[in-house]
MIBA-744019 format. One line per field, with one value per atom (N, C-alpha, C): residue number from 1; residue in one letter; atom name; x, y, z negated. Coordinates in steps of 0.02 Angstrom, whole numbers. Each point is the difference from the previous one (the first is absolute). Layout:
N
num	(NUM / ...)
residuo	(A / ...)
atomo	(CA / ...)
east	(X / ...)
north	(Y / ...)
up	(Z / ...)
END
This chain:
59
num	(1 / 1 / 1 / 2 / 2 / 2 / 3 / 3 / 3 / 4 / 4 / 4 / 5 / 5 / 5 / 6 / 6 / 6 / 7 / 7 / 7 / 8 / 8 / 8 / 9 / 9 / 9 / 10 / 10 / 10 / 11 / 11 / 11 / 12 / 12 / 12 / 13 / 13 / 13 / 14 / 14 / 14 / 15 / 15 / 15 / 16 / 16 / 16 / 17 / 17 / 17 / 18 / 18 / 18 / 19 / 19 / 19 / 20 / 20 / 20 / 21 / 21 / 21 / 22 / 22 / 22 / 23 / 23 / 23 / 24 / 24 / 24 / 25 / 25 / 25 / 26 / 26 / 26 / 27 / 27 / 27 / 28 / 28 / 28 / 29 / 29 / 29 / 30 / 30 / 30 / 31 / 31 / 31 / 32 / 32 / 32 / 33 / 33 / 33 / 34 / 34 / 34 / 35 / 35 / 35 / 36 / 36 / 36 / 37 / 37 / 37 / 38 / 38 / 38 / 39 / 39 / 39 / 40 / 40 / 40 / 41 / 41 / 41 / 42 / 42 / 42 / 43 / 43 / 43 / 44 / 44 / 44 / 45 / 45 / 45 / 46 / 46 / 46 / 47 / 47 / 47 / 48 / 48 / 48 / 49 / 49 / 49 / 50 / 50 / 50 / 51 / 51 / 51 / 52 / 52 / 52 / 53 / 53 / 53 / 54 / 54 / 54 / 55 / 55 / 55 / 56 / 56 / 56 / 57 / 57 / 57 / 58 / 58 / 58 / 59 / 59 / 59)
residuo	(X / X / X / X / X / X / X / X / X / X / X / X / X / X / X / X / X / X / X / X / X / X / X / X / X / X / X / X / X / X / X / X / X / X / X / X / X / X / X / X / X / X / X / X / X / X / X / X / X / X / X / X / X / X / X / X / X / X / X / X / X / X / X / X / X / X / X / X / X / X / X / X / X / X / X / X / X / X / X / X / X / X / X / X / X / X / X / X / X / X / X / X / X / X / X / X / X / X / X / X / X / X / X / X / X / X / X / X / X / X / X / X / X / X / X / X / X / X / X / X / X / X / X / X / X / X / X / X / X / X / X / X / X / X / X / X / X / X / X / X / X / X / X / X / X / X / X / X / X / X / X / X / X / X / X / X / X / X / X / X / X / X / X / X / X / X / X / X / X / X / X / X / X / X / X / X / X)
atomo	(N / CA / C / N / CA / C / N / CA / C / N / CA / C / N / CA / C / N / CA / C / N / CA / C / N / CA / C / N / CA / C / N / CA / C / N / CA / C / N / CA / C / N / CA / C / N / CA / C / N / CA / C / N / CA / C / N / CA / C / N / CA / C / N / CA / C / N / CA / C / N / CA / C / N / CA / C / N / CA / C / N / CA / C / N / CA / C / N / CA / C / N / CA / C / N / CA / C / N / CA / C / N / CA / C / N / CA / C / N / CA / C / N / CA / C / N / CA / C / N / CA / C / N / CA / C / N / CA / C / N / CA / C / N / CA / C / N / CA / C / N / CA / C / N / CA / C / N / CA / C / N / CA / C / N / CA / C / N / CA / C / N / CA / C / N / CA / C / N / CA / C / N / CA / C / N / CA / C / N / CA / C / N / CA / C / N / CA / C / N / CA / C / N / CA / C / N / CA / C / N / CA / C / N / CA / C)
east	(41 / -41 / 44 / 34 / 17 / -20 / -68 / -29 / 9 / -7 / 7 / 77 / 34 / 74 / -37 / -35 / -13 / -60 / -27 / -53 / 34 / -46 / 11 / -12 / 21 / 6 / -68 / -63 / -70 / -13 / 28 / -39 / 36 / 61 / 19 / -44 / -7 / -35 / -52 / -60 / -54 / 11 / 61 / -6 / 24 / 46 / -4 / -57 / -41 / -53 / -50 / -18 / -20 / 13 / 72 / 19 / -17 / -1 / -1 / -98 / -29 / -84 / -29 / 50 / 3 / 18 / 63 / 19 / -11 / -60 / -45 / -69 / -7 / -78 / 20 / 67 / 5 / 16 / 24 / 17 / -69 / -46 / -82 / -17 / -10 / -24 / 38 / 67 / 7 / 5 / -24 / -9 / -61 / -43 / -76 / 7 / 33 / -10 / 46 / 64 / 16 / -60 / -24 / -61 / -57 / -10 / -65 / 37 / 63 / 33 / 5 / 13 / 15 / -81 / -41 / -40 / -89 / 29 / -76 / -10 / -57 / -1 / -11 / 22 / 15 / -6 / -71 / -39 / 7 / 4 / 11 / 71 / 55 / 88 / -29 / -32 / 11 / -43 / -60 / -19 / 25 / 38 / 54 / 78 / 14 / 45 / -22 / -59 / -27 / -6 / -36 / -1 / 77 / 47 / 55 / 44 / -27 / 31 / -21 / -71 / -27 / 8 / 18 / 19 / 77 / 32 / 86 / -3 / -36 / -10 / -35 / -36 / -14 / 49 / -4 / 42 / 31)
north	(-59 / 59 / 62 / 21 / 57 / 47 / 22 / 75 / 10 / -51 / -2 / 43 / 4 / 41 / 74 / 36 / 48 / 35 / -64 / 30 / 48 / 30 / 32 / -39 / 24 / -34 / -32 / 31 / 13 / -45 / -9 / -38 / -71 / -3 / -55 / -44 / 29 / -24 / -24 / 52 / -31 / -89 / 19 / -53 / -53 / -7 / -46 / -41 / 61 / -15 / -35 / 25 / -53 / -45 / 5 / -95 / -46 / 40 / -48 / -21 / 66 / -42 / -30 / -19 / -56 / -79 / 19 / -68 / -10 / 31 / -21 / -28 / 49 / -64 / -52 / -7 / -64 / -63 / 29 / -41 / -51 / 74 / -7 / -56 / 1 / -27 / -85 / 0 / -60 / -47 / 48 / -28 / 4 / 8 / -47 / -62 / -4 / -49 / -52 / 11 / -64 / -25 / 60 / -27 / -52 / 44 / -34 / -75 / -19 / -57 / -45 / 20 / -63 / 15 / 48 / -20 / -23 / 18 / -1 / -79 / -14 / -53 / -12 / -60 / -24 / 50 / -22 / 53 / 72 / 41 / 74 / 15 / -56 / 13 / -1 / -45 / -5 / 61 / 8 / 66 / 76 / 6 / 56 / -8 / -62 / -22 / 26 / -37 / 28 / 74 / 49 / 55 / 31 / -7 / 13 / 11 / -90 / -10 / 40 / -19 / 61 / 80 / 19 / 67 / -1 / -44 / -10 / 14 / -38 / 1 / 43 / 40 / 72 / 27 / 8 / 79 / 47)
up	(0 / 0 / 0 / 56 / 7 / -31 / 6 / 12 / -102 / -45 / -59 / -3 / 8 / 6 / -18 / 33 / 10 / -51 / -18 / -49 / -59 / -31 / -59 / -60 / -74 / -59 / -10 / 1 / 6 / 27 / 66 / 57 / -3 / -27 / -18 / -54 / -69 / -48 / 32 / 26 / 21 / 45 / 50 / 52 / -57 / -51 / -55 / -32 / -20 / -37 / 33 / 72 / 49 / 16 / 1 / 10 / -47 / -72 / -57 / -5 / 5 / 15 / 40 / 61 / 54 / -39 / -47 / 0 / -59 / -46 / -37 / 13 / 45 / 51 / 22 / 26 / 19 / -54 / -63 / -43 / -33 / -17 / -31 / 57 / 61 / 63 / -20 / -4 / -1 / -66 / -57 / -39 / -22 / 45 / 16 / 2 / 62 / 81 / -56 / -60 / -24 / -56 / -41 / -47 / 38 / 62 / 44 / 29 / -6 / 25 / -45 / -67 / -83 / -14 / -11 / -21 / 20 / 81 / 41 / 10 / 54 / 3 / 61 / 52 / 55 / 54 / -7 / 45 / -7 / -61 / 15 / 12 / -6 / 30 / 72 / 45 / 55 / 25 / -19 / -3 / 15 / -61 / 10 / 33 / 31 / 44 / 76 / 8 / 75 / -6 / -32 / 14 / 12 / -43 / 3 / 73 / 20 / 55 / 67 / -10 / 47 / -2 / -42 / -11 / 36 / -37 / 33 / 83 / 15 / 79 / 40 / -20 / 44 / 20 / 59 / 20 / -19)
END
């Protein structure tokens, strides 16, 4: 990410702080998908497997 060179102190923090509530949704997100995996049952893993997958595979 080049254009990050250029930012300001400000604009740095923010682009930080955004990265970090990205890779907190994703954390929350996959620590669903392991609860919904130890504690679901057959049918709602494969459930939320297919949607997944089909989401994976769009465009």
């Amino acid at each position: 990410m080049p254009d990050i060179l250029d930012y300001t102190l400000a604009q740095l923090r923010g682009f930080v702080d955004a990265t970090a509530r990205q890779d907190a949704a994703r954390d929350a997100r996959l620590l669903s998908l392991i609860a919904i995996g130890t504690r679901g049952d057959a049918r709602n893993l494969d459930q939320t497997l297919d949607r997944l997958t089909d989401r994976a595979q769009r465009p």
